[in-house]
MARLUMVEX-289284 format. One record per residue: residue in one letter; x, y, z of N, C-alpha, C in turn. Coordinates in nm, 2 decimals. Layout:
BEGIN
 resn   n_c1   n_c2   n_c3  ca_c1  ca_c2  ca_c3   c_c1   c_c2   c_c3
    a      X      Y      Z      X      Y      Z      X      Y      Z
...
END
This chain:
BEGIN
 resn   n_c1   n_c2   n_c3  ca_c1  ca_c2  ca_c3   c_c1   c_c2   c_c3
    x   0.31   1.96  -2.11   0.32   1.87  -1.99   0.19   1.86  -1.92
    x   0.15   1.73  -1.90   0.01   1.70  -1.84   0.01   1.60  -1.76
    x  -0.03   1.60  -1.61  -0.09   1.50  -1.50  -0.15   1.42  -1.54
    x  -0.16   1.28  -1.56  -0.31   1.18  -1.58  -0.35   1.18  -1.43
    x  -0.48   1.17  -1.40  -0.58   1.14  -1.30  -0.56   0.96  -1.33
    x  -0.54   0.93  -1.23  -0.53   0.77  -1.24  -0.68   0.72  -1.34
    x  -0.83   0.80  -1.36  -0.87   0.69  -1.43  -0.88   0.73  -1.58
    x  -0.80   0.86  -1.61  -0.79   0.89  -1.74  -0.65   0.80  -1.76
    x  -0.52   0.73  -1.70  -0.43   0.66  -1.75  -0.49   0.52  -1.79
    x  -0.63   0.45  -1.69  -0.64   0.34  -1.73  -0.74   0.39  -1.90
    x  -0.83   0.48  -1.91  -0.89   0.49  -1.98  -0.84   0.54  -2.08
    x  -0.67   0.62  -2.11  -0.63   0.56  -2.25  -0.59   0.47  -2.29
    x  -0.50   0.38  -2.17  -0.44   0.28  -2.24  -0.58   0.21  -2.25
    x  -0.69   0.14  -2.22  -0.78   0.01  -2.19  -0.92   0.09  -2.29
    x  -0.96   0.21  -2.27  -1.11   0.23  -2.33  -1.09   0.41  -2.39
    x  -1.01   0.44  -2.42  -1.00   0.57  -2.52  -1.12   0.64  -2.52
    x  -1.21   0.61  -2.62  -1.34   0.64  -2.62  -1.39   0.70  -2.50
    x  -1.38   0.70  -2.35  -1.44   0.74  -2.25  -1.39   0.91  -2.21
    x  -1.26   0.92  -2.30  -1.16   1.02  -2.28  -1.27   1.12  -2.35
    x  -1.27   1.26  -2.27  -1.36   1.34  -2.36  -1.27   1.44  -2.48
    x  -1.30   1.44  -2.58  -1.25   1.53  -2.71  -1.12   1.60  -2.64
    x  -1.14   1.73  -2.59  -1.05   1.79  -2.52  -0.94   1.75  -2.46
    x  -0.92   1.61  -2.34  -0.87   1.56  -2.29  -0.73   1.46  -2.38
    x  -0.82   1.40  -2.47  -0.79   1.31  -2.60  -0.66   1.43  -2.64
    x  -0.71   1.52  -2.69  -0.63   1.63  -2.77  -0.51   1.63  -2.71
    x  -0.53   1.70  -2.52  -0.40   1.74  -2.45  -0.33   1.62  -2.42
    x  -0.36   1.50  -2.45  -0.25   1.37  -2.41  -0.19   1.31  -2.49
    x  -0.25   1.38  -2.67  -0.16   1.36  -2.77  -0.07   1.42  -2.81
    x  -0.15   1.56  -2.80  -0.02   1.65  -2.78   0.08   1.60  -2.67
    x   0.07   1.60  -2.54   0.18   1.58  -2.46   0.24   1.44  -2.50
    x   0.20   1.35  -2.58   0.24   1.19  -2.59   0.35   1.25  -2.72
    x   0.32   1.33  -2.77   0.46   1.40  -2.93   0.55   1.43  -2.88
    x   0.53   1.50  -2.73   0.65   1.59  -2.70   0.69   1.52  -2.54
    x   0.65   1.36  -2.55   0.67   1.26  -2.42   0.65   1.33  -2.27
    x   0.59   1.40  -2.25   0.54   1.51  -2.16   0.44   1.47  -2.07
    x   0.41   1.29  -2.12   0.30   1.25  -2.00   0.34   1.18  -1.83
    x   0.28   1.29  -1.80   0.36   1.21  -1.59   0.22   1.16  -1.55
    x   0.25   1.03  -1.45   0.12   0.98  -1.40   0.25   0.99  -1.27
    x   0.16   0.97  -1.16   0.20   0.95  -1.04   0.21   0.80  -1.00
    x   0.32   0.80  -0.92   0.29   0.67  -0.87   0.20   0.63  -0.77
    x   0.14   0.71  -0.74   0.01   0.69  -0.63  -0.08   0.59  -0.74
    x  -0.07   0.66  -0.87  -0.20   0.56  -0.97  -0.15   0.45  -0.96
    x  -0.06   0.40  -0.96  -0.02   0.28  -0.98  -0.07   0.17  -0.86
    x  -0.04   0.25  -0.72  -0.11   0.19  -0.61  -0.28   0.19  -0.61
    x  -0.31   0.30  -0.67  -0.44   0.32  -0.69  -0.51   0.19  -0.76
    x  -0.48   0.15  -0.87  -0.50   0.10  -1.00  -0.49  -0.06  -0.91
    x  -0.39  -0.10  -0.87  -0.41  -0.22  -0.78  -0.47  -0.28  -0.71
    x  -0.50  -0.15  -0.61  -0.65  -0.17  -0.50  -0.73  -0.16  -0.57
    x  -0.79  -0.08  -0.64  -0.91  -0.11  -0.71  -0.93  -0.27  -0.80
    x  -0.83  -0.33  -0.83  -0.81  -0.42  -0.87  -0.87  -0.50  -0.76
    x  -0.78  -0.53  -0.69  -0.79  -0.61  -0.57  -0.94  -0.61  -0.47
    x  -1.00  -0.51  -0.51  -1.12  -0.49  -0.46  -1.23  -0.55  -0.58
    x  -1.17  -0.55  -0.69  -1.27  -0.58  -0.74  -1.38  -0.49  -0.80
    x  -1.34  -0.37  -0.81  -1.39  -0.19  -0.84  -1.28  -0.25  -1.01
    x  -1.21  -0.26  -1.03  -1.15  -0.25  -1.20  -1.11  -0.41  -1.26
    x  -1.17  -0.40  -1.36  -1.15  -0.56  -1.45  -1.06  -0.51  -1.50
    x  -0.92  -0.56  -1.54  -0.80  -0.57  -1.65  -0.81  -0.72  -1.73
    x  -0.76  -0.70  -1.84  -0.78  -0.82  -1.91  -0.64  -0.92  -1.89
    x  -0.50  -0.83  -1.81  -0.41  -0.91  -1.72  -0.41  -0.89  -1.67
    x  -0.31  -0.96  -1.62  -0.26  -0.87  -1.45  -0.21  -0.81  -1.45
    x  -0.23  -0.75  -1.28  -0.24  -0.60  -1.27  -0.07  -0.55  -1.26
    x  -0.01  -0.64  -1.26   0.14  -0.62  -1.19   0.22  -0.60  -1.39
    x   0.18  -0.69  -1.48   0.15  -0.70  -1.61   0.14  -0.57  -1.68
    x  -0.01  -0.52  -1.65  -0.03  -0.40  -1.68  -0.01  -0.29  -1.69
    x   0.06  -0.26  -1.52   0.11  -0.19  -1.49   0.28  -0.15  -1.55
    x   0.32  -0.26  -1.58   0.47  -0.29  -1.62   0.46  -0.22  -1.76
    x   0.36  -0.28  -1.88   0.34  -0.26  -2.01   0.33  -0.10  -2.01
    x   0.23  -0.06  -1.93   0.26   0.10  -1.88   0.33   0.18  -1.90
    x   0.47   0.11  -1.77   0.60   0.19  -1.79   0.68   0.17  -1.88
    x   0.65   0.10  -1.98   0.76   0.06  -2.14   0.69   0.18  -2.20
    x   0.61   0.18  -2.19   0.56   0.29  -2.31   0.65   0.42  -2.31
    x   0.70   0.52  -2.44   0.82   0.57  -2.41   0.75   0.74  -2.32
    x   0.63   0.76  -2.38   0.55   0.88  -2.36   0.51   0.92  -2.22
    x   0.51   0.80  -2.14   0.46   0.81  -1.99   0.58   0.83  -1.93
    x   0.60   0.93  -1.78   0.68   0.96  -1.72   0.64   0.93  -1.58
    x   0.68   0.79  -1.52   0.59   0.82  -1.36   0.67   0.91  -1.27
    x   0.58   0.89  -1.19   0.66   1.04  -1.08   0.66   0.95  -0.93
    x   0.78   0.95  -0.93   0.75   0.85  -0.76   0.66   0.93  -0.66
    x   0.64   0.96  -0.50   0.60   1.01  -0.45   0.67   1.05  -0.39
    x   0.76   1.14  -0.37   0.88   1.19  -0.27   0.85   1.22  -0.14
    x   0.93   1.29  -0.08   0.87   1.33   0.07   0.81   1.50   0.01
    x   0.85   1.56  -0.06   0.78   1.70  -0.12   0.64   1.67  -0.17
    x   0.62   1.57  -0.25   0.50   1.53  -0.24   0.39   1.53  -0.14
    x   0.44   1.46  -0.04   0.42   1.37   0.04   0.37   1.49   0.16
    x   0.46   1.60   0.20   0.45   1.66   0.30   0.36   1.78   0.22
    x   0.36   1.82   0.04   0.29   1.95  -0.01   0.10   1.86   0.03
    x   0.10   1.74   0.01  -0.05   1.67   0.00  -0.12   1.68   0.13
    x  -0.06   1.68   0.21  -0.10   1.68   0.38  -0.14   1.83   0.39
    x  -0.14   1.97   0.33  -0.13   2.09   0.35  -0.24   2.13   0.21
    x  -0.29   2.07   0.17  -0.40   2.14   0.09  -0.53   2.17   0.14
    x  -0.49   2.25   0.18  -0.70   2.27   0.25  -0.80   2.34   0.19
    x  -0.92   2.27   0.23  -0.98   2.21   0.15  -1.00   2.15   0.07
    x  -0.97   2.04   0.08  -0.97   1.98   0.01  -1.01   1.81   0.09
    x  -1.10   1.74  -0.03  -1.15   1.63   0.11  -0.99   1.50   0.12
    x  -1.00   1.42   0.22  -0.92   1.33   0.26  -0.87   1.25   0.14
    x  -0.91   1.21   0.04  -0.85   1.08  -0.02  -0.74   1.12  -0.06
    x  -0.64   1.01   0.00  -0.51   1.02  -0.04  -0.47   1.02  -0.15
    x  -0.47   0.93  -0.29  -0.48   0.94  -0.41  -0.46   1.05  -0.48
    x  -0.60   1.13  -0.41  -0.64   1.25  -0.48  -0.52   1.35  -0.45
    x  -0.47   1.37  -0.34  -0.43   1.46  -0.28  -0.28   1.44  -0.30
    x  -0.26   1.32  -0.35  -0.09   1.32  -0.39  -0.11   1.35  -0.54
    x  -0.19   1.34  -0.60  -0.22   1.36  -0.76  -0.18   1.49  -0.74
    x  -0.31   1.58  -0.70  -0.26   1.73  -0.72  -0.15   1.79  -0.65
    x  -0.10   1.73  -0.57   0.02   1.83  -0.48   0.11   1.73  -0.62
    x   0.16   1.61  -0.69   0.24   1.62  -0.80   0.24   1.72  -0.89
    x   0.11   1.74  -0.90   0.11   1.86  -1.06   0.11   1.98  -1.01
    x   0.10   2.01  -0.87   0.11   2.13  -0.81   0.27   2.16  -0.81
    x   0.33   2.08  -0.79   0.51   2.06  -0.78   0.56   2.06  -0.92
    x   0.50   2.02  -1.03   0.53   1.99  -1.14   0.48   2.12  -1.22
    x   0.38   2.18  -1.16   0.35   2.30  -1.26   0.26   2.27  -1.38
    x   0.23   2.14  -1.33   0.12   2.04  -1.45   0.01   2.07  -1.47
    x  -0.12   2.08  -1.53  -0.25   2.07  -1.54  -0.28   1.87  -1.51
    x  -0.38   1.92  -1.46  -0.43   1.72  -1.44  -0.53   1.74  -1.52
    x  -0.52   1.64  -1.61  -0.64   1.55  -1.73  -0.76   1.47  -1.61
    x  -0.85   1.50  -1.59  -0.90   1.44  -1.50  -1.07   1.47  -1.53
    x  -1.17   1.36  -1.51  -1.33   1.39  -1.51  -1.37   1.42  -1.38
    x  -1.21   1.39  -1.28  -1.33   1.40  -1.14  -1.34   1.56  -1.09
    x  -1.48   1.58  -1.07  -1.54   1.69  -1.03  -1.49   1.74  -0.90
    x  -1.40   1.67  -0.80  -1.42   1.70  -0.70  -1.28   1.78  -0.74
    x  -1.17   1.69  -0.81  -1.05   1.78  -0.84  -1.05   1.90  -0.94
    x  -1.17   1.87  -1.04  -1.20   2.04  -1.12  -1.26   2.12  -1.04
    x  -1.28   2.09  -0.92  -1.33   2.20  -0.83  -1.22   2.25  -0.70
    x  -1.13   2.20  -0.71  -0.99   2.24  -0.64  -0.96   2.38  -0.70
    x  -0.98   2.42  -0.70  -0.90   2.59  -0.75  -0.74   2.59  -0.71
    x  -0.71   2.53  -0.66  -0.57   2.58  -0.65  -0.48   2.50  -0.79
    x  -0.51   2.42  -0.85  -0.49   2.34  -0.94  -0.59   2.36  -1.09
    x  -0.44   2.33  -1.18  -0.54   2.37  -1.36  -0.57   2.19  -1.37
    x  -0.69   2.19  -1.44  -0.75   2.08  -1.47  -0.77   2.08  -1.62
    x  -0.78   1.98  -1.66  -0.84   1.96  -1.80  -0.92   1.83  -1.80
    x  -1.02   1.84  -1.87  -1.13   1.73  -1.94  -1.23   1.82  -2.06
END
């Protein structure tokens, strides 16, 4: 069972190749045994950045995101109020909300997060993979 970091979800489905060796490995493995959760914060995530004009999709984003959830391997995880009230309580950790619902999901889930961002492989309270 493995966390996607919202830009390892767009970078397997859209650019693979950016996924490092290791990372690639644990989301195949977890894609055998359908074991992959993305949060639904990525999904909000994935939007604004759209909307901002920070991510090109070759559809749209409402499209994209939909093709996403057909896939049988991905499991999203809404953002509950457990979520919601464990993300507010991580200290140390800096503000971005995103970030902070990511790992209080895999912290609740017992997950490792697939992730390149340095700020969340430097969370200690959380297993990371890249």
């Amino acid at each position: 069972m493995i966390l996607l970091d919202t830009h390892v979800w767009v970078w397997y489905v859209s650019s693979p190749g950016y996924l490092s060796q290791m990372a690639m490995e644990y989301v195949e493995q977890a894609k055998r045994e359908q074991r992959v959760f993305i949060s639904c914060i990525s999904a909000w995530e994935v939007a604004l950045l759209v909307k901002k004009g920070r991510l090109q999709l070759t559809i749209d984003v409402g499209d994209w995101i939909s093709r996403s959830e057909k896939l049988p391997f991905f499991q999203f995880v809404p953002v509950d109020n457990a979520i919601a009230l464990k993300s507010i309580y991580l200290s140390g950790l800096h503000p971005d909300p995103a970030d902070r619902m990511i790992i209080a999901t895999a912290l609740l889930l017992g997950a490792p997060i697939v992730t390149k961002d340095e700020r969340i492989r430097a969370y200690p309270a959380v297993e990371t993979i890249w």
